[in-house]
mmCIF file of the N, C-alpha and C atoms, coordinates in Angstrom:
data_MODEL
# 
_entry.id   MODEL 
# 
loop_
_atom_site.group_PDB 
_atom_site.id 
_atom_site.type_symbol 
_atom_site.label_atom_id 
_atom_site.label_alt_id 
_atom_site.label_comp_id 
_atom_site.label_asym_id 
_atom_site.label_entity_id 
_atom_site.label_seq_id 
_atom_site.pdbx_PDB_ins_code 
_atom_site.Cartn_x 
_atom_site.Cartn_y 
_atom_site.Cartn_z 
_atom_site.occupancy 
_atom_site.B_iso_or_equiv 
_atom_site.pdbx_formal_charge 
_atom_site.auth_seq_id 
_atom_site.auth_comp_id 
_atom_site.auth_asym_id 
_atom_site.auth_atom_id 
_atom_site.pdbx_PDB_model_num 
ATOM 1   N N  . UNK A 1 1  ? 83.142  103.678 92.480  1.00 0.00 ? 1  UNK A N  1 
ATOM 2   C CA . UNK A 1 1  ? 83.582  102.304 92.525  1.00 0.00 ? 1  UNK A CA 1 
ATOM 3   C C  . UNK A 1 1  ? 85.076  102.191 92.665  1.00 0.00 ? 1  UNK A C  1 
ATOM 4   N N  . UNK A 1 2  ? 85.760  100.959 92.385  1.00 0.00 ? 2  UNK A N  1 
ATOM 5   C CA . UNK A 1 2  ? 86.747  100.893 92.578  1.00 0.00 ? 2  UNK A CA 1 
ATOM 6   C C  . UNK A 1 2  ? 87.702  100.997 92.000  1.00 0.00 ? 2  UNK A C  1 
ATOM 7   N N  . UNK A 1 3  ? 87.130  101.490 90.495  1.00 0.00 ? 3  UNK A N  1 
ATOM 8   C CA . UNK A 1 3  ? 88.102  102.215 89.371  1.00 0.00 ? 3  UNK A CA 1 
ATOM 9   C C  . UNK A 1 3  ? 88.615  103.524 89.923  1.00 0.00 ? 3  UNK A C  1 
ATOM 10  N N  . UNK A 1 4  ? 88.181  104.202 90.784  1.00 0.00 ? 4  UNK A N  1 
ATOM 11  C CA . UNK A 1 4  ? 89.032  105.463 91.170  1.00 0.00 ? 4  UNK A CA 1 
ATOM 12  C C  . UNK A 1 4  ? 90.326  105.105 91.689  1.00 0.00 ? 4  UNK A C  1 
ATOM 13  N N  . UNK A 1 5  ? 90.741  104.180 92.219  1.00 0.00 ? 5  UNK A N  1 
ATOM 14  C CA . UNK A 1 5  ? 91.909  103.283 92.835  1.00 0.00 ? 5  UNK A CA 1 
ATOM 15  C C  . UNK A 1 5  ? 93.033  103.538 91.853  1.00 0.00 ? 5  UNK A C  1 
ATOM 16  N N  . UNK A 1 6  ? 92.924  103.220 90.825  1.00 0.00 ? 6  UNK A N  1 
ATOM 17  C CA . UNK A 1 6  ? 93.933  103.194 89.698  1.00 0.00 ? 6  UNK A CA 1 
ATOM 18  C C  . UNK A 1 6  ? 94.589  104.381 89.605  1.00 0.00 ? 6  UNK A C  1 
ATOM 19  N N  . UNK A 1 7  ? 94.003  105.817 90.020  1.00 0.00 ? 7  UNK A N  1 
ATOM 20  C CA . UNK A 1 7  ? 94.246  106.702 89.519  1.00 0.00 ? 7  UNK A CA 1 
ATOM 21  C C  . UNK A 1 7  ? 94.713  107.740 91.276  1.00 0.00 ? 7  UNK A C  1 
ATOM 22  N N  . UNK A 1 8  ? 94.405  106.999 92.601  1.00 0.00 ? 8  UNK A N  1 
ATOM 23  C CA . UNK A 1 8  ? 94.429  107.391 93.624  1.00 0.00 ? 8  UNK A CA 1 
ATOM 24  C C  . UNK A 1 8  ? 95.203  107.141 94.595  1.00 0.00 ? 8  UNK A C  1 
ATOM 25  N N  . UNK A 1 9  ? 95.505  106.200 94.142  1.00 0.00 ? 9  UNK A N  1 
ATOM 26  C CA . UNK A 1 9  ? 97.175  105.438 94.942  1.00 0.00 ? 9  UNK A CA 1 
ATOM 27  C C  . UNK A 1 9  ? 98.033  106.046 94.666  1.00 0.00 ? 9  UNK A C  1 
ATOM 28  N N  . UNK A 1 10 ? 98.930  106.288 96.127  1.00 0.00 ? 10 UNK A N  1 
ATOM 29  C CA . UNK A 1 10 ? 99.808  107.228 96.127  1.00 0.00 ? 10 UNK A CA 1 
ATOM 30  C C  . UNK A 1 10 ? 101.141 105.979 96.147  1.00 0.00 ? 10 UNK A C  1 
ATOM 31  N N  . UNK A 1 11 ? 101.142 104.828 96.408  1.00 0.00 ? 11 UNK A N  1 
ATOM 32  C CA . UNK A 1 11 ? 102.457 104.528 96.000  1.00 0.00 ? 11 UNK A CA 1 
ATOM 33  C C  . UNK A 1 11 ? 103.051 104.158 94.954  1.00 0.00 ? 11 UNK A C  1 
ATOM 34  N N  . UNK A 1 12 ? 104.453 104.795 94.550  1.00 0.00 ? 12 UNK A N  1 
ATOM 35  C CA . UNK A 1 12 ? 104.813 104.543 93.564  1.00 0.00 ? 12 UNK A CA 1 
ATOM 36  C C  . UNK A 1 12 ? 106.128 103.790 93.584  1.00 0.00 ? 12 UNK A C  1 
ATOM 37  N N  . UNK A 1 13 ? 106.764 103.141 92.463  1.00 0.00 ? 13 UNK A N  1 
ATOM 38  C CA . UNK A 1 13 ? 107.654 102.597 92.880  1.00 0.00 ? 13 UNK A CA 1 
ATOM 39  C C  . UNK A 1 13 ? 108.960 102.961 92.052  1.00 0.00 ? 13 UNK A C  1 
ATOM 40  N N  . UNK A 1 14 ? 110.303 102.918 93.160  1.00 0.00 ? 14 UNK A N  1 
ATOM 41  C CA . UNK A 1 14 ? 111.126 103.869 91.873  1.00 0.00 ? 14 UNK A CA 1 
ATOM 42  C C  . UNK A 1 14 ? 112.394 103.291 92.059  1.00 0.00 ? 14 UNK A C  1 
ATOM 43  N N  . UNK A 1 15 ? 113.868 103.203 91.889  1.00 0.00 ? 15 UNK A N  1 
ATOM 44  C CA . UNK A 1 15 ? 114.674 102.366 91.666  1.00 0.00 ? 15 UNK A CA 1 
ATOM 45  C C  . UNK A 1 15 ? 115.135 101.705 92.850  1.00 0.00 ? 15 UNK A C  1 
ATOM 46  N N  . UNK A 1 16 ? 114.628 102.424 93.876  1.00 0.00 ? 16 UNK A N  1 
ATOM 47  C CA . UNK A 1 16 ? 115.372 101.836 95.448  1.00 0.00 ? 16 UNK A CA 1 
ATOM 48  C C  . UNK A 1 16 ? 114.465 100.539 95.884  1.00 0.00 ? 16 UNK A C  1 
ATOM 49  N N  . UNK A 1 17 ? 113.361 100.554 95.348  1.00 0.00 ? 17 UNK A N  1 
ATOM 50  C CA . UNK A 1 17 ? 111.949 99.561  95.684  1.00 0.00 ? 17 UNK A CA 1 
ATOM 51  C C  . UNK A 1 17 ? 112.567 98.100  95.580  1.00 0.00 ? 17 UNK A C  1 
ATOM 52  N N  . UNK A 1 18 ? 112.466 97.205  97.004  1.00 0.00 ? 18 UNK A N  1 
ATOM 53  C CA . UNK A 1 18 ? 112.724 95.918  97.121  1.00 0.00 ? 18 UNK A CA 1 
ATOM 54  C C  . UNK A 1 18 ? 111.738 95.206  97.199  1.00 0.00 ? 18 UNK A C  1 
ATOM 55  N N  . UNK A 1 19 ? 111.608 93.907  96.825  1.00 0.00 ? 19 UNK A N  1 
ATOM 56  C CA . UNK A 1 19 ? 110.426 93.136  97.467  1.00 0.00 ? 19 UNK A CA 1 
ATOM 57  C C  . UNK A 1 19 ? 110.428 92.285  98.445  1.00 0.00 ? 19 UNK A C  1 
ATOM 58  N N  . UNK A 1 20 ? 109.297 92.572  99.168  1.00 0.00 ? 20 UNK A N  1 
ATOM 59  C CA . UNK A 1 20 ? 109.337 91.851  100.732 1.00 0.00 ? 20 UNK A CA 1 
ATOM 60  C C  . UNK A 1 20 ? 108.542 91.029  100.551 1.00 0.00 ? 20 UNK A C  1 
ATOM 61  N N  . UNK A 1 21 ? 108.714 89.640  101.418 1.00 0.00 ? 21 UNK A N  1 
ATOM 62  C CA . UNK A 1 21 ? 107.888 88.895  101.437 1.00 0.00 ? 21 UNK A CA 1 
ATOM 63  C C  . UNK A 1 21 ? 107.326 89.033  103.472 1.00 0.00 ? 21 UNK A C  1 
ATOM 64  N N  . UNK A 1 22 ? 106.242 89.128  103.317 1.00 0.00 ? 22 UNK A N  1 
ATOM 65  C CA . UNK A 1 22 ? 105.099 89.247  104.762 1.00 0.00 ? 22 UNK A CA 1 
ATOM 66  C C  . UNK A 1 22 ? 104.936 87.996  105.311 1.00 0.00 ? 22 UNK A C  1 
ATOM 67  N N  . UNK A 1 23 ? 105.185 87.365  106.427 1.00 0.00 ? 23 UNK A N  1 
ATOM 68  C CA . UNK A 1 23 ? 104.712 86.371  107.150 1.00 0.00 ? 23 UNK A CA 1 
ATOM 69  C C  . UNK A 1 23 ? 103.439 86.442  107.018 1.00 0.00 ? 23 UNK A C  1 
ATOM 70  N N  . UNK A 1 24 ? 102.397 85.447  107.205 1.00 0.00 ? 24 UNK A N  1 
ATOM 71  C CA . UNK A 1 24 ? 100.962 85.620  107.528 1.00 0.00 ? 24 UNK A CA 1 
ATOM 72  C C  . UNK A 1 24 ? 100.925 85.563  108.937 1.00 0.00 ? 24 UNK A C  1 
ATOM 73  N N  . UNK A 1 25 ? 100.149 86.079  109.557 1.00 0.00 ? 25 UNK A N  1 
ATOM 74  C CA . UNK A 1 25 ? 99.530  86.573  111.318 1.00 0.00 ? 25 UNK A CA 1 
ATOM 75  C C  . UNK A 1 25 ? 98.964  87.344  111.263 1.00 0.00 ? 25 UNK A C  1 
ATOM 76  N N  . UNK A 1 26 ? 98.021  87.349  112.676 1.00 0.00 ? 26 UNK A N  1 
ATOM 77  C CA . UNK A 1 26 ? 97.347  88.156  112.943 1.00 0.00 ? 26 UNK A CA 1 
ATOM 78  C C  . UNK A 1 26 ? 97.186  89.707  113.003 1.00 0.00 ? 26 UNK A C  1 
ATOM 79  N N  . UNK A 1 27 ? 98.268  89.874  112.527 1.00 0.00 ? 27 UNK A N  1 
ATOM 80  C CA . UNK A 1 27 ? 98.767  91.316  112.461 1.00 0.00 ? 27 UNK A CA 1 
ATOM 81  C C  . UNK A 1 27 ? 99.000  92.328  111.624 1.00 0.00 ? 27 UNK A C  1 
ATOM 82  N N  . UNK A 1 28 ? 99.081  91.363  110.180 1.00 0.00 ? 28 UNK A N  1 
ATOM 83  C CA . UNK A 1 28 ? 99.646  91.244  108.771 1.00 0.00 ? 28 UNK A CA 1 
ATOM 84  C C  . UNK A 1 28 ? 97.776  91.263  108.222 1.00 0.00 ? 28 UNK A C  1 
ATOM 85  N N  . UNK A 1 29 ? 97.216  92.275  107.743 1.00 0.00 ? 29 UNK A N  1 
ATOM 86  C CA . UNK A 1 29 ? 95.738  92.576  107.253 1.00 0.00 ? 29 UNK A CA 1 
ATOM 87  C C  . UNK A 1 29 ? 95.690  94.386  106.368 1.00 0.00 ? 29 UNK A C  1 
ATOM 88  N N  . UNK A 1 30 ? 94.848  94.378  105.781 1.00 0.00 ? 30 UNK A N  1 
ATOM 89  C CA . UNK A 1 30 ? 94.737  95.766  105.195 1.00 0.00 ? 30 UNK A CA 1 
ATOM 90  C C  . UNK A 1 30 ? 93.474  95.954  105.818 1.00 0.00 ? 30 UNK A C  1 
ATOM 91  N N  . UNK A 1 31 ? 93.531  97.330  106.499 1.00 0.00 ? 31 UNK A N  1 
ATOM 92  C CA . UNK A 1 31 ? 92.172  97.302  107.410 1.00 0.00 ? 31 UNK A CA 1 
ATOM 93  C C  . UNK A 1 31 ? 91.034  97.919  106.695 1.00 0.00 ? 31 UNK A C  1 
ATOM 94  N N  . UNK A 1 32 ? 91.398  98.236  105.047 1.00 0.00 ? 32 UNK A N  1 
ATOM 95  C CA . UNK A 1 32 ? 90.090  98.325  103.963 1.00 0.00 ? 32 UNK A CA 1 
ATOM 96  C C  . UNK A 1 32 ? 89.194  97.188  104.064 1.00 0.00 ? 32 UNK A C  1 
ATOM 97  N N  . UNK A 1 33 ? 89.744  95.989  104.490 1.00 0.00 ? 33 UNK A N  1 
ATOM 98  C CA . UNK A 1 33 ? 88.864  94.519  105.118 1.00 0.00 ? 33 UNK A CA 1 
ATOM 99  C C  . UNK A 1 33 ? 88.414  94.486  105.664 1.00 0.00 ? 33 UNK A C  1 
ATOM 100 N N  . UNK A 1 34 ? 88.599  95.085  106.854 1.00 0.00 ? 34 UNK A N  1 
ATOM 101 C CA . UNK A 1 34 ? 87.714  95.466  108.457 1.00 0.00 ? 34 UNK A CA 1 
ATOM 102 C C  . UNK A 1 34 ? 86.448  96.365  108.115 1.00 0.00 ? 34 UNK A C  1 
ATOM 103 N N  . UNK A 1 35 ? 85.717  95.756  108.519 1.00 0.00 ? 35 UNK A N  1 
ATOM 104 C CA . UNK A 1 35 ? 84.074  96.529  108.199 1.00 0.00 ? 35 UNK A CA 1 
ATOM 105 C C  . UNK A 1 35 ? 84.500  97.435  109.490 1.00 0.00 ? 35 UNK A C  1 
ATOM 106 N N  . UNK A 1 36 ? 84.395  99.107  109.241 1.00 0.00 ? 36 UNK A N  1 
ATOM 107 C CA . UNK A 1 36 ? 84.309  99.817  110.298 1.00 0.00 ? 36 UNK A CA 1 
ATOM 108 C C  . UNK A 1 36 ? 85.429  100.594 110.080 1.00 0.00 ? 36 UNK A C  1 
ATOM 109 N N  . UNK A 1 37 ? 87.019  99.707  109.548 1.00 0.00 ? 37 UNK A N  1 
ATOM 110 C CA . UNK A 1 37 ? 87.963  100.493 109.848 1.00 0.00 ? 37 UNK A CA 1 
ATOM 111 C C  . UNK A 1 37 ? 88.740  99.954  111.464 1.00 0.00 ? 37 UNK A C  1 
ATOM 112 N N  . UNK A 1 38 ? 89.452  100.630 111.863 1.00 0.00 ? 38 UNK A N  1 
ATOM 113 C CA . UNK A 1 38 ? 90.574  100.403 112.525 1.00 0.00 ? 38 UNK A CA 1 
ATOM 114 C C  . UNK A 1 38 ? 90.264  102.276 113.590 1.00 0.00 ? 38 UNK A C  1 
ATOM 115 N N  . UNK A 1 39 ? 90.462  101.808 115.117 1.00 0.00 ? 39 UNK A N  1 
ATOM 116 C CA . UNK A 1 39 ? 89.937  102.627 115.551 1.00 0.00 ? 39 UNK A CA 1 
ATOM 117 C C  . UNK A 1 39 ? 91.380  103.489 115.966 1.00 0.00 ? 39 UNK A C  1 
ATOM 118 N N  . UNK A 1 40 ? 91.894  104.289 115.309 1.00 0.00 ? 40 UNK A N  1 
ATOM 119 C CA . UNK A 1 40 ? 93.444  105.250 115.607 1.00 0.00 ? 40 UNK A CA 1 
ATOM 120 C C  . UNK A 1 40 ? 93.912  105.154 117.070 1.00 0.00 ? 40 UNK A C  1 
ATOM 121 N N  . UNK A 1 41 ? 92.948  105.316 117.543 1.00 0.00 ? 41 UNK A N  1 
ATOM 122 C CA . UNK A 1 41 ? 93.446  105.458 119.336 1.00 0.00 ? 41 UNK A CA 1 
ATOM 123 C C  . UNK A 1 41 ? 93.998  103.853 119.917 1.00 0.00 ? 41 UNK A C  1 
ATOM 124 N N  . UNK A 1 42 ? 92.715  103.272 119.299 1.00 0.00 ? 42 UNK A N  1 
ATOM 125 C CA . UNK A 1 42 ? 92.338  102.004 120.688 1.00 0.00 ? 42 UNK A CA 1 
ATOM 126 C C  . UNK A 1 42 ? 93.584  101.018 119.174 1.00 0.00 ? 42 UNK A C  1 
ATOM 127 N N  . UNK A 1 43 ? 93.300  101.181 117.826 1.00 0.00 ? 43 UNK A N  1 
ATOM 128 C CA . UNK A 1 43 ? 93.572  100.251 116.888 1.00 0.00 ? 43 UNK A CA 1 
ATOM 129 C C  . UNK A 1 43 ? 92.900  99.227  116.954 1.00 0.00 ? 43 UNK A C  1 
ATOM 130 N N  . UNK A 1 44 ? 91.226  98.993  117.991 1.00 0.00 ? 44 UNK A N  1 
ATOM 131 C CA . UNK A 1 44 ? 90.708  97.937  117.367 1.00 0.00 ? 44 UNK A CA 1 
ATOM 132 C C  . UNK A 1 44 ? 89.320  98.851  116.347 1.00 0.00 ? 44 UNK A C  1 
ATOM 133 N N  . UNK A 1 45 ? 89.071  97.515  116.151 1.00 0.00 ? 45 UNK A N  1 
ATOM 134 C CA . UNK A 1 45 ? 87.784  97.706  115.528 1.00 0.00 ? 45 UNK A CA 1 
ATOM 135 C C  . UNK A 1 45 ? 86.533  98.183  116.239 1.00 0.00 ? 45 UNK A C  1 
ATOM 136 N N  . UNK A 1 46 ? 85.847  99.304  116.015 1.00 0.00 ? 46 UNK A N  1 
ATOM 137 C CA . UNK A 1 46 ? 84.934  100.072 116.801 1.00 0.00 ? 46 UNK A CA 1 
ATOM 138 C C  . UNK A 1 46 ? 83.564  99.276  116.579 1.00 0.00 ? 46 UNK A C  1 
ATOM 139 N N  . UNK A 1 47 ? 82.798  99.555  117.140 1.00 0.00 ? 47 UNK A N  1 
ATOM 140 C CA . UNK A 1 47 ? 81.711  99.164  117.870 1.00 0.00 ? 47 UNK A CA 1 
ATOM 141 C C  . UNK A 1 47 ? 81.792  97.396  117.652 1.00 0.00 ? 47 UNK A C  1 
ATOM 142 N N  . UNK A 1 48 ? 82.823  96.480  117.484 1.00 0.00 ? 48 UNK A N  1 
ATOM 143 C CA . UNK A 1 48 ? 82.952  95.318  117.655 1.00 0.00 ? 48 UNK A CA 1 
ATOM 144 C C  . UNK A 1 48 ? 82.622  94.787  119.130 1.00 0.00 ? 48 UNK A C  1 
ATOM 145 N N  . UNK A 1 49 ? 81.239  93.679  118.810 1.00 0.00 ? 49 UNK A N  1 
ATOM 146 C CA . UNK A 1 49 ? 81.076  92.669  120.053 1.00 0.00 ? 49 UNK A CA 1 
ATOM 147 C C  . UNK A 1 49 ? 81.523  91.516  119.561 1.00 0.00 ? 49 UNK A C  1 
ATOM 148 N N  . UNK A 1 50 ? 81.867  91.068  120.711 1.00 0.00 ? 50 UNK A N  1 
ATOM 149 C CA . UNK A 1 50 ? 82.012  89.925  121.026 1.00 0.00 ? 50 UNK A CA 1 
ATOM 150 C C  . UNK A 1 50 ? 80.516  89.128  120.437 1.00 0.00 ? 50 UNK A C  1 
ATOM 151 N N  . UNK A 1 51 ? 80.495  87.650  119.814 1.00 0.00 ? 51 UNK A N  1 
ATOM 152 C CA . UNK A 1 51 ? 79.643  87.644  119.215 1.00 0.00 ? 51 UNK A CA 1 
ATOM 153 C C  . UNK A 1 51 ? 79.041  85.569  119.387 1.00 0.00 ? 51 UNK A C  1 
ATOM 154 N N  . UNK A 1 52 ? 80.662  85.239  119.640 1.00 0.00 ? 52 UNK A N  1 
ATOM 155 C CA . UNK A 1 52 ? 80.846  83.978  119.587 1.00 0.00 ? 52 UNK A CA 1 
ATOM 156 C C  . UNK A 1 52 ? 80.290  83.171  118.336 1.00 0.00 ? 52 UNK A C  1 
ATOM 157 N N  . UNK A 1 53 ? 80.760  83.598  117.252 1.00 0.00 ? 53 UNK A N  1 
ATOM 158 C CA . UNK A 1 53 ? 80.403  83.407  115.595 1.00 0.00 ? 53 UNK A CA 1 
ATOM 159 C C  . UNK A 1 53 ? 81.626  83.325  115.145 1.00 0.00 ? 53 UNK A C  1 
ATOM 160 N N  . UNK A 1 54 ? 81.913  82.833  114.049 1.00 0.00 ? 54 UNK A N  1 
ATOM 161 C CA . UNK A 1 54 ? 83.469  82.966  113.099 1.00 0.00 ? 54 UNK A CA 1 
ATOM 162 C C  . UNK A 1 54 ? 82.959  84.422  112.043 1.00 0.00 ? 54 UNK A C  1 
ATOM 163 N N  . UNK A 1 55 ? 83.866  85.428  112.033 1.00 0.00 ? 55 UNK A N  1 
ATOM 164 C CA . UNK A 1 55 ? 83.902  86.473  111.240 1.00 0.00 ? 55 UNK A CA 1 
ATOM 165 C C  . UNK A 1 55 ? 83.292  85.978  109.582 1.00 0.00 ? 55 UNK A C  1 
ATOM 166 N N  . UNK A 1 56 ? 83.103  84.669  109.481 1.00 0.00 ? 56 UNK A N  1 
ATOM 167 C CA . UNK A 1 56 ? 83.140  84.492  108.020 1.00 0.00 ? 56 UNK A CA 1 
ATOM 168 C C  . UNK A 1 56 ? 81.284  83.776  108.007 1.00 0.00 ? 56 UNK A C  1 
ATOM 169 N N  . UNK A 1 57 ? 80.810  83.676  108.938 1.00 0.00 ? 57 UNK A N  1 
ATOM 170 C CA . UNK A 1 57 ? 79.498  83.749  109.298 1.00 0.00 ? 57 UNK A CA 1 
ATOM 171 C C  . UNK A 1 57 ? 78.772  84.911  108.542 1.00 0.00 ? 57 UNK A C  1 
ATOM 172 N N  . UNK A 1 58 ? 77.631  84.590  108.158 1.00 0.00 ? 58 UNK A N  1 
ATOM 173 C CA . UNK A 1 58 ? 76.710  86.121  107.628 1.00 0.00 ? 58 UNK A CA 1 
ATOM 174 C C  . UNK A 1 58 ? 75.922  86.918  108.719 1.00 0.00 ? 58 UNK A C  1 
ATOM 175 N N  . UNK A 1 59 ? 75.956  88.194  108.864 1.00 0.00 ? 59 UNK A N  1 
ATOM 176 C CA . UNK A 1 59 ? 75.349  88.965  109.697 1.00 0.00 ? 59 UNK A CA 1 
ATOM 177 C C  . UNK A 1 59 ? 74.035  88.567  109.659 1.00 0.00 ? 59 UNK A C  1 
# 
């Protein structure tokens, strides 16, 4: 589950650490969200169709 997280994250933070604030866009996502992952080569999402549905629709 997702208690291993606590103990598996590699970032740490140490006196140089600033805080940023992120615009929101399309671009700006953690791809642990993306069912599938993020494809290294292409960077989209693999076996994604086209579907003409809103992502927030149920399969």
């Amino acid at each position: 589950g997702g208690l291993i997280e606590y103990n598996a994250d590699e970032d740490h933070l140490t006196g140089q650490w600033q805080a940023r604030a992120f615009e929101p866009g399309p671009t700006m996502f953690a791809e642990w969200a993306i069912d599938g992952g993020i494809d290294g080569n292409t960077r989209r999402q693999p076996n994604a169709q086209a579907s003409g549905k809103f992502l927030t629709e149920k399969k």
